[in-house]
N, C-alpha and C positions, 0 to 999 in steps of 0.2 A: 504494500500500500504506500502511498508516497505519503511525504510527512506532512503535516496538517501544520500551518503557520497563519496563524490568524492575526500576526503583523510582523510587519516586514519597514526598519525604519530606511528611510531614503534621503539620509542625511544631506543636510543642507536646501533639503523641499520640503520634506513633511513625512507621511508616516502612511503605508498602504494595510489595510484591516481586511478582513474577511466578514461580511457583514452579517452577525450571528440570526437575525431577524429574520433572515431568508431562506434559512437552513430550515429542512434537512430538503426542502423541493429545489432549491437555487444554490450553488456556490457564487456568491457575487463581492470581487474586489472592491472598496472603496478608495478613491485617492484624496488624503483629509492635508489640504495646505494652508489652513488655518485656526485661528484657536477654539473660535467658534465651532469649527467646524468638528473636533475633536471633541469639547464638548458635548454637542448634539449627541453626539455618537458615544458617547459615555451614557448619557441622561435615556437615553433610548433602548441602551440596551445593547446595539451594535456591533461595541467591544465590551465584553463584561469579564468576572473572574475578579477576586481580591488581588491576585499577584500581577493579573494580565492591565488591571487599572492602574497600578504602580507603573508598570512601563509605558501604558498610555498617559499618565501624569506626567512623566519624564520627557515623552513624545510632545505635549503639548505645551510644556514649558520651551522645550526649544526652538519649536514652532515659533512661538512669543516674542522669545529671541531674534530669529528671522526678521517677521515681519512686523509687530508691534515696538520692540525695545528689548535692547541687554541691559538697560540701564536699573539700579534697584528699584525703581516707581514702579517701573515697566512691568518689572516681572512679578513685583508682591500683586498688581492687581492681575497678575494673569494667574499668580497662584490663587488669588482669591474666588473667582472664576472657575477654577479648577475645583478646587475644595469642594465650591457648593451644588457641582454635580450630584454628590453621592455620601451623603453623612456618614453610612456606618464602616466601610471599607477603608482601615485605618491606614491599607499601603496607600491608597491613593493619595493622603493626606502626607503621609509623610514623603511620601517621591517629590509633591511638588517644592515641599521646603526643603530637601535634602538637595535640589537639583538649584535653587537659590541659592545655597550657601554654595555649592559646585561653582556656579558663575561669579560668586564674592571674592571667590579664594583665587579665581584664575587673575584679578586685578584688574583697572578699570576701562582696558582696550576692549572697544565694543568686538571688534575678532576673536579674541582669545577670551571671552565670555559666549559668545557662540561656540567657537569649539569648544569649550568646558562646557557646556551644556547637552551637545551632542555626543561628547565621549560620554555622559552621563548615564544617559539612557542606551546606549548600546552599553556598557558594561554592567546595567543594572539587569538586561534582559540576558545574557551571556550569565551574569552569576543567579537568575532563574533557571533557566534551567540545569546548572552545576545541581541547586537546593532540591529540585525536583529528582534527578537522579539521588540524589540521598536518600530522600525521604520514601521514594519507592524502596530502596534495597532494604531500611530499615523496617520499613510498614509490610513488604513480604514475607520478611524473618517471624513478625506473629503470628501468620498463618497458616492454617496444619496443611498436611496434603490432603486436596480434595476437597479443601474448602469453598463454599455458598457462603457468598457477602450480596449485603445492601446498601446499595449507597442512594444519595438522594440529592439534586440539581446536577448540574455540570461541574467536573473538577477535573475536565483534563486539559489535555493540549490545550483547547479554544478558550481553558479558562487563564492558563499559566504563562504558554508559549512555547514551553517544554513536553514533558510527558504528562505533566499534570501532579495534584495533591493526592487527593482520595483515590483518583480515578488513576494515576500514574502507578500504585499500590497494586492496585487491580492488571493494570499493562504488565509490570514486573513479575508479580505471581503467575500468569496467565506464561508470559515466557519461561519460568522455572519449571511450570510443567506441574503447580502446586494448585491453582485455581480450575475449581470443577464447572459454576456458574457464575454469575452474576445478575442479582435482580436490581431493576431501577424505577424509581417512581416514578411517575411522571412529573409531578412538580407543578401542580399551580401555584397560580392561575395561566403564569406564561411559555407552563411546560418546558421549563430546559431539560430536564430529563429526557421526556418522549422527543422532543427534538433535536436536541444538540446530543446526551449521554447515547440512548441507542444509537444514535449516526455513529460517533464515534467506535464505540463497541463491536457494531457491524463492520467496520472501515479496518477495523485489527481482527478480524474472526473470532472475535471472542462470543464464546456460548452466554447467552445476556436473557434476559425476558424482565417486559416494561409490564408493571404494572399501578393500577390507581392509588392514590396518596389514601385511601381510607382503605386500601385493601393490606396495607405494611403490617398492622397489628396482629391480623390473622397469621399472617404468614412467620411473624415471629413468633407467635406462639407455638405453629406448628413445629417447631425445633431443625427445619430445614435451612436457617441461618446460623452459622459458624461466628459472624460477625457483620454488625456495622461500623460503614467508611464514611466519614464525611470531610467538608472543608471548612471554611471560617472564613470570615470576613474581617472578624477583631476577635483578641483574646486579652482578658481583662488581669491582673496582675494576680485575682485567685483562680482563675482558671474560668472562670465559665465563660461561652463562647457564643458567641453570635454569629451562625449561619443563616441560611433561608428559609424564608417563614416554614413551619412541618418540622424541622429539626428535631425543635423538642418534643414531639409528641413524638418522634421514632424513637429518642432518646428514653423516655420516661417508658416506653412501651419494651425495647429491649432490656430496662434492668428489669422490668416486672421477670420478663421470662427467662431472665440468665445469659444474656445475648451479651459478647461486650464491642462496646460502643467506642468508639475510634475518630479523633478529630484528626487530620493529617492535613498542619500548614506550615511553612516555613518561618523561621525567624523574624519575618519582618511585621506577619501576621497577628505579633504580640504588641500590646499596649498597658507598659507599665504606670503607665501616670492615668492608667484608667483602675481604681478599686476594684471594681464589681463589674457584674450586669447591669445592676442598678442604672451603672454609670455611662454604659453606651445609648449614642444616640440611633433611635430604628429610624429609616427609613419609611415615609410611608407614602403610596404610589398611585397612580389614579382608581380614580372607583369604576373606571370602563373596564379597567384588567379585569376584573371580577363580574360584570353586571354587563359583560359580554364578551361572546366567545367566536372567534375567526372573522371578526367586523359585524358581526348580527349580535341584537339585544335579546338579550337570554331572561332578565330580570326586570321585575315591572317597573317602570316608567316613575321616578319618584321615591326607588326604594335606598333605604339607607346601607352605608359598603365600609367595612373596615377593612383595612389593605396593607397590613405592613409587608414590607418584605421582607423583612429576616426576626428573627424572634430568638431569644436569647437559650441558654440550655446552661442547668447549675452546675458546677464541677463536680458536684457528688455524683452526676450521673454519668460520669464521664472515663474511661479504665484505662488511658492514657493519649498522650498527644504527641503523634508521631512527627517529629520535626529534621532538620538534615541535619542536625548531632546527634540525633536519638532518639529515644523514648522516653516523654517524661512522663511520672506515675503521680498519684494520689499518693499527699496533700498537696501535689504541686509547689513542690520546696525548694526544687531546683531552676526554678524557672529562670529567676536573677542570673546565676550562676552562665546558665546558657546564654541569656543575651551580653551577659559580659564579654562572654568567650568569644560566639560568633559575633557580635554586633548587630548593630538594627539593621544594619545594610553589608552584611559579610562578604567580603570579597570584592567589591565595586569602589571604596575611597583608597 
């Protein structure tokens, strides 16, 4: 299968995406040469993935670069711009300031703040996929032979850039010759699951079957899951994790039945200066997502929509967080320890 690159940066123009909205019936390129533009397609949906928005923040700061200014005005409001795409996805926030201070340090030639900008985001996307190779080998190692996992939205390739979080776990077993199945939700209300996870799964021959978000519970009870995979969006400094709305009820559903439960995100996915769950902020998305389905209105005319996208999951139910130094375990002690080592941005300053 040829390898799935759902962006491609094209230094010194802009950034080429794969435009996730149109999958799994279209493969369709975007060419994004402005900041807006990258925006949009953040806000949309477009390009998604916690890791894969990180390099699309990097992408769109240098864009800014380019065309708006390298100058620090320039760029705080282009990170500001950036930011308010996507509140809960803590890489996006931090690429755009990590990629300001990049351009700070190269000094105050608008050239050598463009090129500092550009080196940015190519070696933040270069040390994704390095984490992703990690974190599959490590996230494989828990899994017996012959094991049935579930994972739930998209965590591969089209989320990372690489092989993927959760789903990358899933690609590595499956290659070891240790993975028997894989089941996937589908994922409302915008189905990255049934759209984007099966494409992908199909696209690697991996034995997969999609099934509906209210059907997960059954099926973990039935004892036919080994484990759940998932990814994150933010990880809060005691552990609980904020994925995609359903998380937690898979989560709270696999400890009832002895199922364990598996967060798989990289280093950068962590948010120390965040306490709790408490303390992240969700996401909350239009009320069409929900109150209708393929552009027809499903829901009556009037009716009230609650619509987060990601929903938060406590560390207690959580049996560790496979990241690219390791496996971290409950009480989550070591966590400091690890961002010390690797860094918020390992391998890329």
């Amino acid at each position: 299968m040829p390898e799935v690159v759902p962006l491609r940066i094209e230094r010194g123009r802009g950034v080429r995406i794969i435009d996730q909205t149109r999958l799994p019936h279209a493969l369709v390129e975007l060419e994004l040469r402005t900041l807006d533009a990258v925006c949009e397609a953040i806000r949309s949906l477009r390009v998604r993935g916690a890791p894969l928005l990180g390099v699309a923040a990097a992408c769109a700061m240098a864009i800014a670069g380019e065309t708006v200014g390298a100058d620090d005005e320039s760029l705080a409001h282009a990170a500001t711009a950036v930011r308010a795409t996507r509140p809960t996805a803590v890489d996006l926030h931090r690429a755009a300031e990590a990629a300001r201070a990049a351009a700070a340090a190269a000094g105050p030639s608008p050239e050598a703040r463009r090129a500092a900008l550009w080196d940015f985001a190519e070696r933040l996307l270069r040390a994704q996929r390095e984490r992703d190779a990690a974190m599959a080998r490590h996230g494989a190692a828990l899994l017996p032979v012959g094991a049935r996992v579930l994972t739930h939205c998209n965590t591969g390739a089209l989320a990372t850039g690489g092989i993927g979080t959760a789903l990358g776990v899933v690609r590595e077993a499956h290659r070891q010759g240790k993975l028997a199945h894989c089941y996937a939700t589908e994922t409302r209300p915008l189905l990255q699951g049934a759209r984007l996870t099966m494409w992908e799964l199909m696209q690697e021959g991996i034995p997969a079957t999609l099934l509906a978000d209210g059907a997960a519970g059954g099926l973990l009870a039935s004892g036919r899951v080994h484990a759940v995979l998932v990814g994150a969006d933010r990880i809060a400094r005691n552990g609980d994790t904020a994925n995609k709305v359903g998380t937690l009820a898979l989560a709270a559903a696999a400890a009832r039945f002895g199922v364990p439960f598996y967060v798989v995100a990289p280093s950068t996915s962590f948010d120390l200066r965040c306490p709790s769950g408490a303390a992240i902020p969700i996401e909350e998305r239009s009320a069409e997502e929900v109150a209708s389905f393929a552009g027809v209105r499903t829901a009556p005319e009037g009716a009230r929509v609650f619509n987060p996208a990601f929903d938060v999951t406590p560390s207690d139910l959580i049996a560790g967080w496979v990241t690219e130094a390791g496996v971290l375990r409950p009480p989550f002690e070591a966590v400091e320890a690890l961002l010390r080592d690797a860094g918020e941005y390992a391998g890329i300053h």
